[in-house]
MMTF fields as JSON, N, C-alpha, C and O atoms, coordinates in Angstrom:
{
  "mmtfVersion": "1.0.0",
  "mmtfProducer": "UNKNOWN",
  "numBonds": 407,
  "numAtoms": 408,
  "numGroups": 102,
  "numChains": 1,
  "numModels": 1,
  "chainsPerModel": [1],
  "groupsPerChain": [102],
  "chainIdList": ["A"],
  "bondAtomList": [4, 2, 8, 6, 12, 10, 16, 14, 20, 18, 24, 22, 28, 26, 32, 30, 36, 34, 40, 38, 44, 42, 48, 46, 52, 50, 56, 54, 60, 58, 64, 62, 68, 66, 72, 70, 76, 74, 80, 78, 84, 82, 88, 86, 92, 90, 96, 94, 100, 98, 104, 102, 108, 106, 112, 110, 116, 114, 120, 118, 124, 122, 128, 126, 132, 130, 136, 134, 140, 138, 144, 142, 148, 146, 152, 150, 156, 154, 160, 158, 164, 162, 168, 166, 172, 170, 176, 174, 180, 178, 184, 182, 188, 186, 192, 190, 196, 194, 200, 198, 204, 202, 208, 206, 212, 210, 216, 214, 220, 218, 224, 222, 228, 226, 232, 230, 236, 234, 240, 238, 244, 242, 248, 246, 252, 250, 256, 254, 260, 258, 264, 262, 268, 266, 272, 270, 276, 274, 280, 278, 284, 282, 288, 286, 292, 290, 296, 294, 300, 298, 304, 302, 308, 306, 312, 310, 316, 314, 320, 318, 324, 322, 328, 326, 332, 330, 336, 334, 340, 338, 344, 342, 348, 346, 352, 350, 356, 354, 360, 358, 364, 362, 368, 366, 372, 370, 376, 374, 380, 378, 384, 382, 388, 386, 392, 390, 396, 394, 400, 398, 404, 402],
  "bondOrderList": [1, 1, 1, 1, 1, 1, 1, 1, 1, 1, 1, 1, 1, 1, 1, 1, 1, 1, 1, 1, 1, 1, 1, 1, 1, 1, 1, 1, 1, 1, 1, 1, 1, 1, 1, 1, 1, 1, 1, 1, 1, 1, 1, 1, 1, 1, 1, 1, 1, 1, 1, 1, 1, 1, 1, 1, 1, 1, 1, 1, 1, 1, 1, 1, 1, 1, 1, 1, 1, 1, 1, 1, 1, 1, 1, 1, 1, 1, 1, 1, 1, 1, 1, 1, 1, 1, 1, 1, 1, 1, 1, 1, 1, 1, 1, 1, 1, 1, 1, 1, 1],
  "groupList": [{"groupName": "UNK", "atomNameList": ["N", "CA", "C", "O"], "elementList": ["N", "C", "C", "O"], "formalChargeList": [0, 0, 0, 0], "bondAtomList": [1, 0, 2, 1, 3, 2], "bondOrderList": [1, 1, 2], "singleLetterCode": "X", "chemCompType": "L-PEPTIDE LINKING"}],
  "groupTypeList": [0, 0, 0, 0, 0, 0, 0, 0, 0, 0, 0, 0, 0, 0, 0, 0, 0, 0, 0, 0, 0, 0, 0, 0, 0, 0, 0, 0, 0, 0, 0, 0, 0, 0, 0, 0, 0, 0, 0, 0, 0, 0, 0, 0, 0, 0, 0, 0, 0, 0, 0, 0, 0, 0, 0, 0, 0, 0, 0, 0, 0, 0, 0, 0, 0, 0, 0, 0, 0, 0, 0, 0, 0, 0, 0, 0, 0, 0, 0, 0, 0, 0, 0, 0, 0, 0, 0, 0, 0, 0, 0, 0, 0, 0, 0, 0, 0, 0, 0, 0, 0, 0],
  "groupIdList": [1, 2, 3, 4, 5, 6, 7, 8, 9, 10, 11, 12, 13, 14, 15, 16, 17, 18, 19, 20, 21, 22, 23, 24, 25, 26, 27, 28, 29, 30, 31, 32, 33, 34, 35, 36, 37, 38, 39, 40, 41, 42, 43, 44, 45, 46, 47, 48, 49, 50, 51, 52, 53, 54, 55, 56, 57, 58, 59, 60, 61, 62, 63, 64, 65, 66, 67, 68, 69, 70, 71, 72, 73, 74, 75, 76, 77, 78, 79, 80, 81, 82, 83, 84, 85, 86, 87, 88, 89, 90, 91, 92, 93, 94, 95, 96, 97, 98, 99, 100, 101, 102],
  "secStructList": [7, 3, 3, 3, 3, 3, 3, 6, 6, 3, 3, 3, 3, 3, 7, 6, 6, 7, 3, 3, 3, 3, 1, 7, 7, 1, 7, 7, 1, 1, 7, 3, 3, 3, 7, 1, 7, 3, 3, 3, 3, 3, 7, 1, 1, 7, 3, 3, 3, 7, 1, 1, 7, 7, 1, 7, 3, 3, 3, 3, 3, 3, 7, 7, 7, 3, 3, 7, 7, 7, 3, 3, 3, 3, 3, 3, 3, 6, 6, 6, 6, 3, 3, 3, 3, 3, 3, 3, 7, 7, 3, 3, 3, 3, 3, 3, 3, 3, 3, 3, 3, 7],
  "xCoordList": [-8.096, -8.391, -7.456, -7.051, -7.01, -6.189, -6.341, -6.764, -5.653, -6.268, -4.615, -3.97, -4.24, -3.258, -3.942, -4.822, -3.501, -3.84, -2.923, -1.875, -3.425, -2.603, -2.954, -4.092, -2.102, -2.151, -1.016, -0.072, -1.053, 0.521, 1.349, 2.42, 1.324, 2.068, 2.881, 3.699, 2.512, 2.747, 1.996, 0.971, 2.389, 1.429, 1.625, 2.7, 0.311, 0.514, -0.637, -1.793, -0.087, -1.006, -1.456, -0.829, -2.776, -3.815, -4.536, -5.257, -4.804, -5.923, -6.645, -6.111, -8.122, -8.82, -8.102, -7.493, -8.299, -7.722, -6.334, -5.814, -5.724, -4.424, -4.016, -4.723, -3.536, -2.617, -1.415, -0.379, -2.077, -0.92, -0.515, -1.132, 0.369, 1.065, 1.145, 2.025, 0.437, 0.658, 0.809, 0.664, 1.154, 1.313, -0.007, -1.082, 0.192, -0.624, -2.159, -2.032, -3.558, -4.128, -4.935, -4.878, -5.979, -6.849, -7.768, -8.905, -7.455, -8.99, -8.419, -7.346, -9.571, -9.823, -9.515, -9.132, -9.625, -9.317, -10.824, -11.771, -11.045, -12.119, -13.356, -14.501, -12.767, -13.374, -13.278, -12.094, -14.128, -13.617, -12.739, -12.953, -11.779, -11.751, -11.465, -11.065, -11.856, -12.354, -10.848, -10.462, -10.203, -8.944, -9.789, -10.561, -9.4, -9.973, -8.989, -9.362, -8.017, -7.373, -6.69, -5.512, -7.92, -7.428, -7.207, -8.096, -5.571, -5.145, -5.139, -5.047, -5.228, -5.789, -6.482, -6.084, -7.233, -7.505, -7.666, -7.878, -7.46, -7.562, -8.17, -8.14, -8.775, -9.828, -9.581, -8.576, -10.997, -10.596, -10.681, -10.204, -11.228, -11.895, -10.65, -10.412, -9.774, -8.523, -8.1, -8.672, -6.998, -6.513, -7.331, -7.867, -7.168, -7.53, -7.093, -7.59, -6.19, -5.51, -5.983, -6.085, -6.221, -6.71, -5.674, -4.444, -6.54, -6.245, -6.299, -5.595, -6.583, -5.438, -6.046, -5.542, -7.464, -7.734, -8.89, -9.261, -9.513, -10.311, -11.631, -11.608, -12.629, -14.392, -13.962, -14.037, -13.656, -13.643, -13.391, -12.772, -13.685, -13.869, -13.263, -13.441, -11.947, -11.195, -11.503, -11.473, -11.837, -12.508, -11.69, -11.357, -10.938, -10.195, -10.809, -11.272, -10.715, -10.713, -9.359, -8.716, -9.128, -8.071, -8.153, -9.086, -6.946, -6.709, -5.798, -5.613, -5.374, -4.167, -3.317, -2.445, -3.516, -2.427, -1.495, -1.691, -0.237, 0.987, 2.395, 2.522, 3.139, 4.379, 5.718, 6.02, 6.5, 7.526, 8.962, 9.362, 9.376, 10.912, 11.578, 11.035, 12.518, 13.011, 14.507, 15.111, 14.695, 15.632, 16.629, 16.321, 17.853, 18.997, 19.685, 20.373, 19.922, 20.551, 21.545, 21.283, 22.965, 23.933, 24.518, 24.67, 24.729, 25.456, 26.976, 26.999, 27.994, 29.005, 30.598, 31.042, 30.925, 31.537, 32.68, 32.618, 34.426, 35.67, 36.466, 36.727, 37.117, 37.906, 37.168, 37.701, 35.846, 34.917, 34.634, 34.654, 34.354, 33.814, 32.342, 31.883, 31.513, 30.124, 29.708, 29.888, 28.827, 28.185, 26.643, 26.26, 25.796, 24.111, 23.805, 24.434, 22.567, 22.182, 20.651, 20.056, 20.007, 18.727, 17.805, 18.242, 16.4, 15.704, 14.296, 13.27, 14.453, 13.022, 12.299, 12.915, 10.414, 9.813, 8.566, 7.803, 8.467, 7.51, 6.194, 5.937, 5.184, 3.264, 3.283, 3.813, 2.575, 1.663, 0.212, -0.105, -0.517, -2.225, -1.461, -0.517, -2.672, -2.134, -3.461, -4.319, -3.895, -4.991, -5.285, -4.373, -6.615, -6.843, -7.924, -9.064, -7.509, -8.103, -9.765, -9.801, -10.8, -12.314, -12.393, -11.901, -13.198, -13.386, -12.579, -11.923, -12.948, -12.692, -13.807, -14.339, -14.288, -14.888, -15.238, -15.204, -15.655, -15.944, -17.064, -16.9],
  "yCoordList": [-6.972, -5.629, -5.311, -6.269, -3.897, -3.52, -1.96, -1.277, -1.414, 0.002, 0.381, -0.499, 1.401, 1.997, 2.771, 3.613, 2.438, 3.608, 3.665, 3.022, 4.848, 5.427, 5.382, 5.388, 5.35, 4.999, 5.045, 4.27, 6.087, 5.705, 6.74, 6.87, 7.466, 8.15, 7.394, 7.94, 5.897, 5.166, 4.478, 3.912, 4.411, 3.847, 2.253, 1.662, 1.678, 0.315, -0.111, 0.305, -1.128, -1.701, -3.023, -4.069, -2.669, -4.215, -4.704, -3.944, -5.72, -6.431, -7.162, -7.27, -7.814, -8.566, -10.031, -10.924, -9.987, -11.448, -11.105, -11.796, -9.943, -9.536, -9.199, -8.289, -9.463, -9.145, -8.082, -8.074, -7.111, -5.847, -5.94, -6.7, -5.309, -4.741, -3.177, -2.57, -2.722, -0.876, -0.519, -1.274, 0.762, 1.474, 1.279, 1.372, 0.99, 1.246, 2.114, 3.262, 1.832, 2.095, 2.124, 1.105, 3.089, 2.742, 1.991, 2.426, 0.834, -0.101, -1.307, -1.657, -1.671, -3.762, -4.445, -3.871, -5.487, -6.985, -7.118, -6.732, -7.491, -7.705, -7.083, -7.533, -5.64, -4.323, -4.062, -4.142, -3.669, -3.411, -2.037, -1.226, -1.661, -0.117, -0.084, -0.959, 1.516, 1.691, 2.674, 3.159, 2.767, 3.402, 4.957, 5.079, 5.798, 7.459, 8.181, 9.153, 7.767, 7.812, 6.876, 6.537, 6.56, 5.447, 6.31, 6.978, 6.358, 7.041, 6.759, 7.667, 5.635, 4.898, 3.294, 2.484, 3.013, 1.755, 1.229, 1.916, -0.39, -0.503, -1.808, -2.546, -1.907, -3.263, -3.387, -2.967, -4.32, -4.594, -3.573, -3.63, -2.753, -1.332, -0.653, -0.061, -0.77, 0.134, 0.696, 0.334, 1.622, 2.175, 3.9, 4.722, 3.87, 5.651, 6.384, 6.466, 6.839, 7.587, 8.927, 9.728, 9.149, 10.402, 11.548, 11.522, 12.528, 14.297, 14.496, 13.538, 15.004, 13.241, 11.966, 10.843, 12.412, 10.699, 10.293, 10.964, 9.025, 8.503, 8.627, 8.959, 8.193, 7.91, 6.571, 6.327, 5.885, 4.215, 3.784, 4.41, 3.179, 2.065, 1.161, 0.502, 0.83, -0.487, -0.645, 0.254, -1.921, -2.495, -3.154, -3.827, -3.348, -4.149, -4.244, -3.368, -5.659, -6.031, -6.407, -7.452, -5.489, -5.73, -7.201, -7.634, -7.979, -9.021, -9.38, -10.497, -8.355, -8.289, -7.076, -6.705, -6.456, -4.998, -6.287, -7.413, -5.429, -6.258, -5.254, -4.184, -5.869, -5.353, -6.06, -7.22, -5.218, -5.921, -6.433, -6.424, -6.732, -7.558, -6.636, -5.533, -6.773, -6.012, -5.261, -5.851, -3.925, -3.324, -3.126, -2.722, -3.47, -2.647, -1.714, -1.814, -0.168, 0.431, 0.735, 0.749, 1.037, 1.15, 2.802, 3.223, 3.411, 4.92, 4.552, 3.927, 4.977, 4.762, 5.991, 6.009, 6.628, 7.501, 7.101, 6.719, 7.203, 6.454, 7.234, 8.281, 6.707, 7.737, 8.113, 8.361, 8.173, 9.497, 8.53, 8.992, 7.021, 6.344, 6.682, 6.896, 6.618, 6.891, 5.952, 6.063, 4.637, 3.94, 3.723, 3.518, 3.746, 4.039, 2.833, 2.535, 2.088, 1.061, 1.471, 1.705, 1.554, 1.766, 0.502, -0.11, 0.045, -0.771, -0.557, -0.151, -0.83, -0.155, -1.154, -1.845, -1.068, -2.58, -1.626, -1.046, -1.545, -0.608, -1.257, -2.288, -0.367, -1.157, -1.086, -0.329, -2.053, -2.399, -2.957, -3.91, -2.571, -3.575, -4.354, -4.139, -5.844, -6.499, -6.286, -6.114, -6.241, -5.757, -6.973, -7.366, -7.488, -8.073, -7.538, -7.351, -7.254, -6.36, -7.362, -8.418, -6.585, -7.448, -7.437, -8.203, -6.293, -5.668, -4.372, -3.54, -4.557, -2.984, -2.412, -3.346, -1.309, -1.459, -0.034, 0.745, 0.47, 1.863, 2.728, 3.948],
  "zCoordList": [-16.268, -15.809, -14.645, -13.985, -14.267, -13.617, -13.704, -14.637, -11.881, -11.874, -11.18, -10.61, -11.295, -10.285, -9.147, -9.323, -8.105, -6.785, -6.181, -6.234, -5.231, -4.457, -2.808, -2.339, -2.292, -1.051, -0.123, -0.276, 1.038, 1.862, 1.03, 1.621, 0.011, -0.745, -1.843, -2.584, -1.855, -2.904, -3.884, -3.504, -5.345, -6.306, -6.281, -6.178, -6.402, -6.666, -7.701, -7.628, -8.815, -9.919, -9.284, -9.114, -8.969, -8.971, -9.434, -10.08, -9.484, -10.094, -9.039, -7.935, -9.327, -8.834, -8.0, -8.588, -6.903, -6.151, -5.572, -4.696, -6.131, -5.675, -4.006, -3.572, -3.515, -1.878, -2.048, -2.713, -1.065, -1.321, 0.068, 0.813, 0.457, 1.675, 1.711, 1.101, 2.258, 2.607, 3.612, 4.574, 3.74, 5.235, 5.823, 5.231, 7.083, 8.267, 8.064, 8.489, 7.52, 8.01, 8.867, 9.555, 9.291, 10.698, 10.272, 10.088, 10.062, 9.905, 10.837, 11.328, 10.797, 11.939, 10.833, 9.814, 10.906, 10.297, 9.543, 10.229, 8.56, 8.06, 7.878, 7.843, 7.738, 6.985, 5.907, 5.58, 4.82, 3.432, 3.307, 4.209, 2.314, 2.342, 0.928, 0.159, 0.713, -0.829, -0.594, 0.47, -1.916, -2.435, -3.004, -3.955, -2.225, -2.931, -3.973, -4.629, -4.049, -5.029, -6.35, -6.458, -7.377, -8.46, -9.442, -9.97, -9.851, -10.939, -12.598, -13.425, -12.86, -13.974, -13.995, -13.158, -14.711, -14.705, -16.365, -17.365, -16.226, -18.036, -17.783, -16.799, -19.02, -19.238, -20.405, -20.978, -21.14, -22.451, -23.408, -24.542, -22.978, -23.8, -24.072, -25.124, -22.98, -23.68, -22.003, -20.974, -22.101, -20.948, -20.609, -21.353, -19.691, -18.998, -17.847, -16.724, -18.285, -16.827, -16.615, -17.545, -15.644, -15.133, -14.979, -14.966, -14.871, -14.433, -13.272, -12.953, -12.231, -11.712, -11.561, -11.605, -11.334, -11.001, -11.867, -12.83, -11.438, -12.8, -11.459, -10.274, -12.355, -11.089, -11.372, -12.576, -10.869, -10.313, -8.929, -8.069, -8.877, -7.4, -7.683, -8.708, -6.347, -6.009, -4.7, -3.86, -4.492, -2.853, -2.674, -3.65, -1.44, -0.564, 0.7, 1.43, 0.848, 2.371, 3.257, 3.151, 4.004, 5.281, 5.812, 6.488, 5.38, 5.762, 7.065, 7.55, 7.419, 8.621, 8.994, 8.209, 10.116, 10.732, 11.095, 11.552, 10.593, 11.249, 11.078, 10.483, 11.666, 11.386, 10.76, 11.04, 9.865, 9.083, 9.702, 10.866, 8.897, 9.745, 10.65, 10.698, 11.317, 11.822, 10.686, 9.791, 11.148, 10.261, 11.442, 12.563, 11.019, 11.713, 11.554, 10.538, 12.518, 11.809, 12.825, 14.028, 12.207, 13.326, 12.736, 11.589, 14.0, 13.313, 14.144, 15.204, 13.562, 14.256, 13.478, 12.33, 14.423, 14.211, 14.903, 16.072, 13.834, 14.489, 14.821, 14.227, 16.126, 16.857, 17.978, 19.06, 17.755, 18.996, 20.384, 21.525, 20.036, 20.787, 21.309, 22.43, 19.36, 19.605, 18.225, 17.013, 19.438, 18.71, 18.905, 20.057, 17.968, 18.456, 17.532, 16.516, 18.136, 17.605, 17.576, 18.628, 16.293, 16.236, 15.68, 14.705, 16.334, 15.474, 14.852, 15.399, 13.931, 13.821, 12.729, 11.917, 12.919, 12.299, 11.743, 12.516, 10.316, 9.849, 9.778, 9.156, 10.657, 10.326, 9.102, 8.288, 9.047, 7.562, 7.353, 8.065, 6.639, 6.18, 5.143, 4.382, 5.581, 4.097, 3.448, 4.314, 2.348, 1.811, 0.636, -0.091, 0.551, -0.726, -1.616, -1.19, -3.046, -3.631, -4.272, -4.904, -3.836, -4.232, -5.592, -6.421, -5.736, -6.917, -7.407, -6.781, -9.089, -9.566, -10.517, -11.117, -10.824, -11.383, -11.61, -10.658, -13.101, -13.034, -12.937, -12.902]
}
């Protein structure tokens, strides 16, 4: 069994026992959070994707707020003697998915 949701403005396919990484939400460490947007889910019965969305429930519990590697970005324009060094480390939840279920 497996559901697509949405979250962060991105889709991700999970299943039961699965570890996701998403944008930053406002939750603590060891809170459940329910996905309000599940766009399809499929079992043995067959598949069902929604208009947009389906009535099902995916439960995750927040396993960790953290932040990702560091990114480097350099802007550099030749001749001008203009060099900018930017860094930047995107939040993330790591999420483990409980249940699914419709």
């Amino acid at each position: 069994m497996f559901a697509i949701v949405e979250t962060g403005g991105k889709q991700y396919k999970v299943s039961e026992g699965d570890i996701i990484f998403v944008e930053k939400l406002g939750i603590e460490e060891g809170e459940t959070y329910t996905f309000p947007k599940v766009l399809a889910i499929a079992d043995d019965n067959g598949f069902v994707a929604g208009t947009p969305t389906v009535d099902a429930t995916v439960t995750a519990s927040v396993v960790k707020n953290g932040k990702g590697k560091k990114i480097h970005v350099i802007k550099y324009k030749p001749k001008k003697d203009s060099k900018k060094h930017i860094g930047h480390r995107q939040p993330y939840t790591k999420l483990q998915i409980l249940s699914i279920s419709k």
